[in-house]
C-alpha positions as CSV (number, residue, x, y, z in Angstrom):
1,X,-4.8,-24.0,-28.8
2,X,-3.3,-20.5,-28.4
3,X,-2.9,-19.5,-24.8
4,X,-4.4,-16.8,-23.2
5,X,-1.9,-13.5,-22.1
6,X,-1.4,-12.4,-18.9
7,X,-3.4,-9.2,-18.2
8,X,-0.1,-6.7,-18.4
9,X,-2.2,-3.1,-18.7
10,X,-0.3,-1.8,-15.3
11,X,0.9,1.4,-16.3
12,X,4.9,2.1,-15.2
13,X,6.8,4.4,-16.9
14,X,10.0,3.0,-18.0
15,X,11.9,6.1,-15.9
16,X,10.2,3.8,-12.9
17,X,10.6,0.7,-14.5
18,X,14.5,1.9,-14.7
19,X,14.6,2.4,-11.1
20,X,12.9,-0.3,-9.7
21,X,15.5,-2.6,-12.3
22,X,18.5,-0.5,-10.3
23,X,17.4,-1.2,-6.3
24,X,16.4,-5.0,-7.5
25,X,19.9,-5.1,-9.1
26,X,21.9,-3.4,-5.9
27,X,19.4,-5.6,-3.6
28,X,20.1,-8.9,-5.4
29,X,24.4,-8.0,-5.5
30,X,24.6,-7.4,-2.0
31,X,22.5,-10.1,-0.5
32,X,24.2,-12.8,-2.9
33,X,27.4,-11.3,-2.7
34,X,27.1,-11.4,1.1
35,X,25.5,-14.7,0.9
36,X,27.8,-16.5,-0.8
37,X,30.9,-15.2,2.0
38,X,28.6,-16.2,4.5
39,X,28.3,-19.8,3.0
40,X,31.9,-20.1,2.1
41,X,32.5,-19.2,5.9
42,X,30.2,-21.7,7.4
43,X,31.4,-24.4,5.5
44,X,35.2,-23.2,6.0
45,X,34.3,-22.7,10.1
46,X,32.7,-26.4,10.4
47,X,35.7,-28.0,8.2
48,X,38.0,-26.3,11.2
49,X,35.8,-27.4,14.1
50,X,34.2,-30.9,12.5
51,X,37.0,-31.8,9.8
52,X,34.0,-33.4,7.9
53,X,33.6,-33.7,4.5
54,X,29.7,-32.7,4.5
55,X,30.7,-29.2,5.9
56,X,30.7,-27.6,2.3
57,X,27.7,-29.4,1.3
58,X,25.3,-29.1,4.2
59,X,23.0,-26.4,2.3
60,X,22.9,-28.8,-0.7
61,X,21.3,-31.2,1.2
62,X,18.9,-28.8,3.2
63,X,17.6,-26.4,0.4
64,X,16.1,-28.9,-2.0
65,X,14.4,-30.8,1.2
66,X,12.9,-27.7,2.6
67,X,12.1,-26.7,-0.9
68,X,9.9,-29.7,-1.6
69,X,8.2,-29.8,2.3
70,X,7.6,-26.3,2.0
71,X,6.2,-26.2,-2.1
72,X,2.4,-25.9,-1.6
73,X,2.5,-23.3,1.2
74,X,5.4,-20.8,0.2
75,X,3.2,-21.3,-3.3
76,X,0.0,-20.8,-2.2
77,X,1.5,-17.8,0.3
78,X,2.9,-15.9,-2.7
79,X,-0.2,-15.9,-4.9
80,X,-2.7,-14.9,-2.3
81,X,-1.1,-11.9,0.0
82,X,0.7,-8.9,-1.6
83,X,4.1,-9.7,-2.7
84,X,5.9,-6.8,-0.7
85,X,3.9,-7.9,2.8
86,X,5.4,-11.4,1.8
87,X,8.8,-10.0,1.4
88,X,9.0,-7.6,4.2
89,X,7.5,-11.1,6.7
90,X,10.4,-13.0,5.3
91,X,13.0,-10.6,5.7
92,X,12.1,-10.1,9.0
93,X,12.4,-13.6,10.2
94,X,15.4,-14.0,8.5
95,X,16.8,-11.1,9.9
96,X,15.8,-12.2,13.7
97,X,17.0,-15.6,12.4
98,X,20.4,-14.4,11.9
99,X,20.8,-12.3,15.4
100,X,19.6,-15.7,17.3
101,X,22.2,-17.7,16.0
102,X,24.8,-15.1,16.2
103,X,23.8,-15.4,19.9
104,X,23.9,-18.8,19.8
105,X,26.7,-20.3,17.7
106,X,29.7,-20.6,20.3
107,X,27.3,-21.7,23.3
108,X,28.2,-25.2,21.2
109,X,31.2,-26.5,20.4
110,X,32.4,-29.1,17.6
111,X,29.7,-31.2,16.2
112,X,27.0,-29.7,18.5
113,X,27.4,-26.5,16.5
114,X,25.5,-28.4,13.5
115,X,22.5,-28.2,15.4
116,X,22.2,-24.0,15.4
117,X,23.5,-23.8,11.7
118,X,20.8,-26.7,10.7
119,X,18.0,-25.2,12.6
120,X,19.5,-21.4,11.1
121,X,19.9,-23.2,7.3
122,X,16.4,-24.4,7.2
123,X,14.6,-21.1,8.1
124,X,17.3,-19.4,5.2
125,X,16.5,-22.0,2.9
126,X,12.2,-20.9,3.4
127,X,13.0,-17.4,3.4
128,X,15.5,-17.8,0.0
129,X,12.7,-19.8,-1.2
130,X,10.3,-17.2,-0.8
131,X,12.2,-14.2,-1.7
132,X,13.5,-15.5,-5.3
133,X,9.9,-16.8,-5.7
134,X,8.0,-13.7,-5.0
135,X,10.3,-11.6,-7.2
136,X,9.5,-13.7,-10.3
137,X,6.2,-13.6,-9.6
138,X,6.2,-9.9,-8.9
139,X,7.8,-8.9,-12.1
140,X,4.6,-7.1,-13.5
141,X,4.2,-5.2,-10.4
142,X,7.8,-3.7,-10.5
143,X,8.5,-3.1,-14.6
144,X,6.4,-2.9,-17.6
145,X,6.3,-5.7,-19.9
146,X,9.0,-3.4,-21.8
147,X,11.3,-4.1,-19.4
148,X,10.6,-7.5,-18.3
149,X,13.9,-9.2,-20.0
150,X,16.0,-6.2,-18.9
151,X,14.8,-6.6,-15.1
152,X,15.8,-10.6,-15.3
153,X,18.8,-10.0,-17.5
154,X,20.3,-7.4,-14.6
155,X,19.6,-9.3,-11.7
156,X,21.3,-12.1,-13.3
157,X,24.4,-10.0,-13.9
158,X,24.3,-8.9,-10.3
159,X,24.4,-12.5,-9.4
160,X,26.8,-13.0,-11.6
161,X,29.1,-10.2,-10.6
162,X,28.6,-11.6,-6.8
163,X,29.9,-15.0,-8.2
164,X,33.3,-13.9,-9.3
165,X,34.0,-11.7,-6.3
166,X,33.2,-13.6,-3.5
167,X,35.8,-16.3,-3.8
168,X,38.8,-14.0,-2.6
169,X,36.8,-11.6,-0.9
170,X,35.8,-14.9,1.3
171,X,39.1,-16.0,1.9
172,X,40.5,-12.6,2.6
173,X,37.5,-11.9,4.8
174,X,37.7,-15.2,6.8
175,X,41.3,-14.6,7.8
176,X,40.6,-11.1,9.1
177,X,37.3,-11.4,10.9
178,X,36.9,-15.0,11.0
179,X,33.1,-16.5,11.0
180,X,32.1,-14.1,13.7
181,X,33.1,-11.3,11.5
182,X,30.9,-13.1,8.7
183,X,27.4,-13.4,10.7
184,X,27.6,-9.3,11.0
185,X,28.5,-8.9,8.0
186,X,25.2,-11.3,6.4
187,X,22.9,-9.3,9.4
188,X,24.3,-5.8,7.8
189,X,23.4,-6.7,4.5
190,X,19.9,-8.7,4.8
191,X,18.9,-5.2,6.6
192,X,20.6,-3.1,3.6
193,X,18.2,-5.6,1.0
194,X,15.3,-5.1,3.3
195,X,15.4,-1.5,3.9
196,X,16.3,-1.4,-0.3
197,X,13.0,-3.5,-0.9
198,X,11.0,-1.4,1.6
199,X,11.5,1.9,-1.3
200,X,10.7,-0.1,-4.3
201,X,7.0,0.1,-5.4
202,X,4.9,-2.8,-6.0
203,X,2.0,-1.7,-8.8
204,X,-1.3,-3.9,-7.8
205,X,-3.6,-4.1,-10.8
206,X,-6.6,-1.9,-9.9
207,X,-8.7,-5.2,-9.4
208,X,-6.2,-6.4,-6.8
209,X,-6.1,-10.5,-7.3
210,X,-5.0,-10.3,-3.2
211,X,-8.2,-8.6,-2.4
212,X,-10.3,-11.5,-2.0
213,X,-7.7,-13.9,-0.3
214,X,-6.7,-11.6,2.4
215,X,-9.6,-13.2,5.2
216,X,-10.3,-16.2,3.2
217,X,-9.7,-18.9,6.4
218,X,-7.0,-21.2,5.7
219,X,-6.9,-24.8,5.7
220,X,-5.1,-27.7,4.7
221,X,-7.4,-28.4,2.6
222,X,-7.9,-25.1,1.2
223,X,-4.3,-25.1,0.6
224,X,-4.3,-28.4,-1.0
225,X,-7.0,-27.2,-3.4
226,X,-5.5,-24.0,-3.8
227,X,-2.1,-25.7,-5.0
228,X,-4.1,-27.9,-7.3
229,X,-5.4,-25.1,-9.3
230,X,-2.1,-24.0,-10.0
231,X,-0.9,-28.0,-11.4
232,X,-4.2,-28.3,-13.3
233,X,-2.8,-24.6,-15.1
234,X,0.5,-26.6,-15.8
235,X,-0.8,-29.5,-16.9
236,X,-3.4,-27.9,-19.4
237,X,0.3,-25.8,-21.2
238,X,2.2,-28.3,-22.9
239,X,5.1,-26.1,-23.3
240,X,5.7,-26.1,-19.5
241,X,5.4,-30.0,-19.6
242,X,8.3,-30.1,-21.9
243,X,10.8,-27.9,-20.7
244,X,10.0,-29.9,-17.2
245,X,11.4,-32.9,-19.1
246,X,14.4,-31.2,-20.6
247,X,15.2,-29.3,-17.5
248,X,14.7,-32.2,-14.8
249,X,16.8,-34.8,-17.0
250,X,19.6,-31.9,-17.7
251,X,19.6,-30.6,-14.4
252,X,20.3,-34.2,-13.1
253,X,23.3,-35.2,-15.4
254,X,24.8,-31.4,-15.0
255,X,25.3,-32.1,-11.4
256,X,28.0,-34.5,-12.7
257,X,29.7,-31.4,-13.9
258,X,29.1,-29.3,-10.3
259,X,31.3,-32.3,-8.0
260,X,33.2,-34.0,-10.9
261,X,35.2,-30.6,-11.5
262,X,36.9,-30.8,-8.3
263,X,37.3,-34.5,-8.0
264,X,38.4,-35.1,-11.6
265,X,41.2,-32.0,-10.9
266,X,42.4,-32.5,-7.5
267,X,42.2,-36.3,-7.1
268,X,42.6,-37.9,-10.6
269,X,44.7,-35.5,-12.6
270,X,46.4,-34.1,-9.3
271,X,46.5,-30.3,-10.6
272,X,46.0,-29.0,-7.0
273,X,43.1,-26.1,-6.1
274,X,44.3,-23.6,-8.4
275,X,42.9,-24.8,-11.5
276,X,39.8,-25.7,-9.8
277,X,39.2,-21.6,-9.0
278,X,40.1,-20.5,-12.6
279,X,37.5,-22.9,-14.0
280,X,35.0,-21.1,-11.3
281,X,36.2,-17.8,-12.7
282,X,35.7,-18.6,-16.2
283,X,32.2,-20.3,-15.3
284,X,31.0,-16.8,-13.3
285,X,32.6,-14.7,-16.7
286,X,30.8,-16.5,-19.0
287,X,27.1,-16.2,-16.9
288,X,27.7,-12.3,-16.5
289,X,28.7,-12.2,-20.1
290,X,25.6,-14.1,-21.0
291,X,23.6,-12.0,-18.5
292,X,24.8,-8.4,-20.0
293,X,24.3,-9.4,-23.2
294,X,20.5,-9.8,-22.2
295,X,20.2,-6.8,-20.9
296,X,21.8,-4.9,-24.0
297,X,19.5,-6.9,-26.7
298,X,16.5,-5.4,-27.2
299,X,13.0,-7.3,-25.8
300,X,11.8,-9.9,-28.7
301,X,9.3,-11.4,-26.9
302,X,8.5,-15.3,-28.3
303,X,9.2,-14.5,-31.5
304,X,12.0,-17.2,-32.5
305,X,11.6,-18.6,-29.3
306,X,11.9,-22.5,-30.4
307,X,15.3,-21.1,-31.2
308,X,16.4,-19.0,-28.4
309,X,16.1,-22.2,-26.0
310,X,17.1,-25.1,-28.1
311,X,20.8,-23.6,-29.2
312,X,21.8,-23.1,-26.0
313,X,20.9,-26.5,-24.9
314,X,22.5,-27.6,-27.5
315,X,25.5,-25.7,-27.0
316,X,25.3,-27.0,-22.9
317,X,25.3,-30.3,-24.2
318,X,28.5,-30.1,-26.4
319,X,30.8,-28.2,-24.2
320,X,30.0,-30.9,-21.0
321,X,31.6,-33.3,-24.0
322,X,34.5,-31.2,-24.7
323,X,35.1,-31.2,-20.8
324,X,35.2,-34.9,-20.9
325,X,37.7,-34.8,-23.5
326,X,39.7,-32.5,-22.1
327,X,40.1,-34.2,-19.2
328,X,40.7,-37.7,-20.7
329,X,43.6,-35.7,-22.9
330,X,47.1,-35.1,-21.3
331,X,47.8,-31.5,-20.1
332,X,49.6,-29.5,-17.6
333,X,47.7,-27.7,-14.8
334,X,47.8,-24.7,-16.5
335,X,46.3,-26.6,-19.9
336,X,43.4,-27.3,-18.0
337,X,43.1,-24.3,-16.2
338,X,42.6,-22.1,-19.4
339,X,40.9,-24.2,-21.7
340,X,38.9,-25.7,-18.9
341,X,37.5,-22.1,-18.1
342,X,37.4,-21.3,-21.4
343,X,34.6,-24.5,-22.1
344,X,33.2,-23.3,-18.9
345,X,32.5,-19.8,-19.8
346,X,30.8,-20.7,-23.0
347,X,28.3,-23.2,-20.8
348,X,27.5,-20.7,-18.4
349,X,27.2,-18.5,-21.0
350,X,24.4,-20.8,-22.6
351,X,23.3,-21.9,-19.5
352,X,22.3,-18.3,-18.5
353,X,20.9,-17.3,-21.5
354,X,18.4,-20.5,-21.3
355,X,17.4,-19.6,-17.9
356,X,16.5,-15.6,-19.0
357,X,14.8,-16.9,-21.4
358,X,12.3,-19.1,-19.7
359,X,11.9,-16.7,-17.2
360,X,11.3,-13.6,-19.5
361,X,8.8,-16.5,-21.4
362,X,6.9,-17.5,-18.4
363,X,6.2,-13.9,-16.8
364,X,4.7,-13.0,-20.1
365,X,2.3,-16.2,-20.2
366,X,1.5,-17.0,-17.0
367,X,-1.2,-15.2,-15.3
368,X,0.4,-13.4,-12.3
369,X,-2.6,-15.2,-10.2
370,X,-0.7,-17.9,-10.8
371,X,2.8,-17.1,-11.3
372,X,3.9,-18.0,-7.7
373,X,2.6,-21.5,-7.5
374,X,4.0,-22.2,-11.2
375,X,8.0,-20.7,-10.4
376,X,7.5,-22.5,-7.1
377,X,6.6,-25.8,-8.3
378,X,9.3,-25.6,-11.6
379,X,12.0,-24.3,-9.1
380,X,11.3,-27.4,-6.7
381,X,10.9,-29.8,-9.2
382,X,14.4,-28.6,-10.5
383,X,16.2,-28.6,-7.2
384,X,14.8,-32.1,-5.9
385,X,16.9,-34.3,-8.3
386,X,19.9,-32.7,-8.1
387,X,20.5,-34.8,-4.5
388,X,19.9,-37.6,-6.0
389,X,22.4,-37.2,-9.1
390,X,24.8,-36.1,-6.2
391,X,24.7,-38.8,-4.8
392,X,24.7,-41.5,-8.1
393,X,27.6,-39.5,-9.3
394,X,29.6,-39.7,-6.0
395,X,29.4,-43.1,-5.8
396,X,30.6,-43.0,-9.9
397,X,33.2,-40.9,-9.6
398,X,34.9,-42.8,-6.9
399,X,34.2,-46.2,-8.7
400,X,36.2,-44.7,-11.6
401,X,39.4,-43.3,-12.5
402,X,38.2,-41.9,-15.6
403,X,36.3,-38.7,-14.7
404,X,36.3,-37.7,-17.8
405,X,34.8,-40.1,-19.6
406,X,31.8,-40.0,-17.0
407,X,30.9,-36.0,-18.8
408,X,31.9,-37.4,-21.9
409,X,29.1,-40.3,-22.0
410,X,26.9,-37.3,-20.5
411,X,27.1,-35.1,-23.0
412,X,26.2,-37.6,-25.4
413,X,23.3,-38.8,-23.8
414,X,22.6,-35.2,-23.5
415,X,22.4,-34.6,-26.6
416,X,20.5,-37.6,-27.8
417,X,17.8,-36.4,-25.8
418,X,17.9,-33.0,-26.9
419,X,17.2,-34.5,-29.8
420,X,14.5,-36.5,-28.9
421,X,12.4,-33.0,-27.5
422,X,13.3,-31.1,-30.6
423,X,10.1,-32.0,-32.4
424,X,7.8,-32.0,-29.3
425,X,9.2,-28.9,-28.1
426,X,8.9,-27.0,-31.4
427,X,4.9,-28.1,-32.0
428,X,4.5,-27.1,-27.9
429,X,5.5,-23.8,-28.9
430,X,3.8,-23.1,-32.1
431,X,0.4,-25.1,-30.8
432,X,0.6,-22.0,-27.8
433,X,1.6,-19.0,-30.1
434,X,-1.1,-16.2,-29.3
């Protein structure tokens, strides 16, 4: 059964649509560039003041909690008020968030300063939640559907850009101001995004789906029922059911990649942290490669759209192999340094390109009614295993002295069920084709 389109008849130029894709750009560079420092300097503050191995992986464990707690309201809040009142009430908290525990990080000292950064961690990890949700869902309100891949594709690169700079700026940063230095630095530039969102224009259709929300009363079973409306819509596209089985399954073996890199390097093949960054490097190249190329490509809509997501799994799949074998293979630091980033610039590469392209797919077929509870839901679902694969492949990669062969019997099992969702996925698609 073909689905039906989202209403898209908003009418932006593409001179606006060009300008609201530059401030969400410059907004989405500075607050992850500033971001990213600021987590690199927590994590670097409480190694110094806790020496505990959990200091760099705090907001790993926080985030997908909070995202899954928090799934049904930060849904439900997105598709009922107007996106930019939902942005400007997060920023806002975030923003007082911030200046309280600048005030109160040094009234505790050693491990008594995780109880500011938790309490600070949990309201970033609602209002992050929020923010990146109400963007996607706010896509038809800030471009026309012209411009829809060009929007994602830029704010990708952004990211991207932020990714490969922050690393030294971090280091260089944390040395001169310290952490202190670092909380100013993340209040200057959550008020730069704010004040950057607060000039963008959010088009409402002229029959406003907020309009009748805004006095509804709210209760938890209201909220409940709400939430359910937007699962019964997921359930009812079979598309979405299958890229939730591809993404969950990959998203939980590819954490085996995210910690074994380090491990595998530093405490099996003893290459020290240098080739560990050039692999980061290589990884941020290849997502803003994959990102600009996006942007450049002109809009196709679905049209080969069986094919634009299963190569790049496919090519995800093949190069967390070749990682294996690399690392199974003898080579001198510098070996793995270059061809390591080398295989790690053509995964992010794919990886980025699959993630456009399900974004660019869903803003085009989901009613924007329901767009918040749907990116909500998918991004939760996504995030929630990844603890859990954490944690299994800890506990393997210390059990082994073979890291290598750990991505190399992913990969495989990667690909075999790739495999196994090519047919599905391909009669999902064409069985939804307008």
């Amino acid at each position: 059964m073909a689905i039906k389109q989202p209403d898209l008849t908003i009418n932006i130029s593409n001179h606006q649509s060009s300008l609201q894709i530059f401030k969400a750009a410059a907004s989405n560079f500075i607050s992850s560039l500033s971001g990213k420092m600021f987590t690199f300097g927590l994590g670097l503050m409480l190694l110094d003041e806790t020496h505990s191995a959990i200091s760099f992986g705090i907001n790993m464990i926080i985030s997908p909690i909070v995202g899954l707690l928090c799934l049904v309201p930060i849904g439900n809040l997105i598709d009922t008020y107007s996106h930019k009142t939902v942005l400007t009430g997060s920023l806002t908290a975030r923003t007082l968030a911030l200046i309280l525990f600048a005030a109160s990080i040094n009234l505790f000292t050693a491990t008594a300063k995780l109880i500011p950064i938790v309490l600070f961690l949990i309201i970033d990890a609602i209002s992050t939640n929020i923010n990146d949700t109400c963007y996607s869902a706010a896509t038809h309100e800030l471009v026309n559907a012209h411009n829809i891949q060009r929007l994602s594709s830029l704010t990708q690169s952004a990211i991207s850009l932020s990714s490969i700079l922050s690393p030294a700026l971090g280091v260089g940063l944390y040395s001169l101001v310290g952490f202190s230095g670092f909380v100013i630095l993340e209040i200057v530039a959550t008020l730069a995004s704010f004040g950057i969102m607060l000039t963008m224009k959010f088009h409402y259709h002229a029959t406003n789906q907020f309009a009748n929300s805004q006095h509804a009363p709210v209760t938890s079973h209201s909220q409940f029922a709400k939430f359910h409306s937007g699962l019964n819509y997921m359930r009812s596209r079979t598309m979405i059911k299958i890229t939730i089985l591809l993404s969950v399954i990959l998203n939980f073996l590819y954490t085996a990649v995210t910690i074994g890199i380090p491990y595998i390097l530093k405490d099996q093949l003893h290459t020290g942290n240098g080739p560990i960054g050039v692999l980061e490097t290589g990884s941020a190249i290849g997502m803003l490669l994959g990102s600009l190329l996006l942007t450049l490509l002109p809009p196709t809509g679905q049209k080969r759209l069986f094919l634009k997501l299963i190569i790049p799994v496919l090519i995800l799949d093949s190069q967390i192999l070749l990682l294996g074998v690399l690392f199974m293979t003898s080579q001198s630091p510098t070996g793995y340094a270059l061809l390591g980033s080398f295989i790690m610039g053509i995964l992010a590469f794919a990886l980025v390109i699959l993630n456009i392209t399900f974004q660019v797919y869903l803003q085009q077929t989901v009613p924007t009614k329901l767009l918040g509870r749907v990116v909500a839901t998918l991004t939760t679902v996504n995030s929630s295993i990844m603890p859990i694969g954490t944690l299994m492949f800890t506990l393997i990669f210390q059990s082994t002295t073979h890291g290598g062969l750990v991505l190399i019997i992913n990969g495989i099992l990667l690909l075999g069920y790739t495999l196994l969702l090519l047919r599905p996925l391909n009669q999902a698609i064409h069985s939804e084709q307008p």
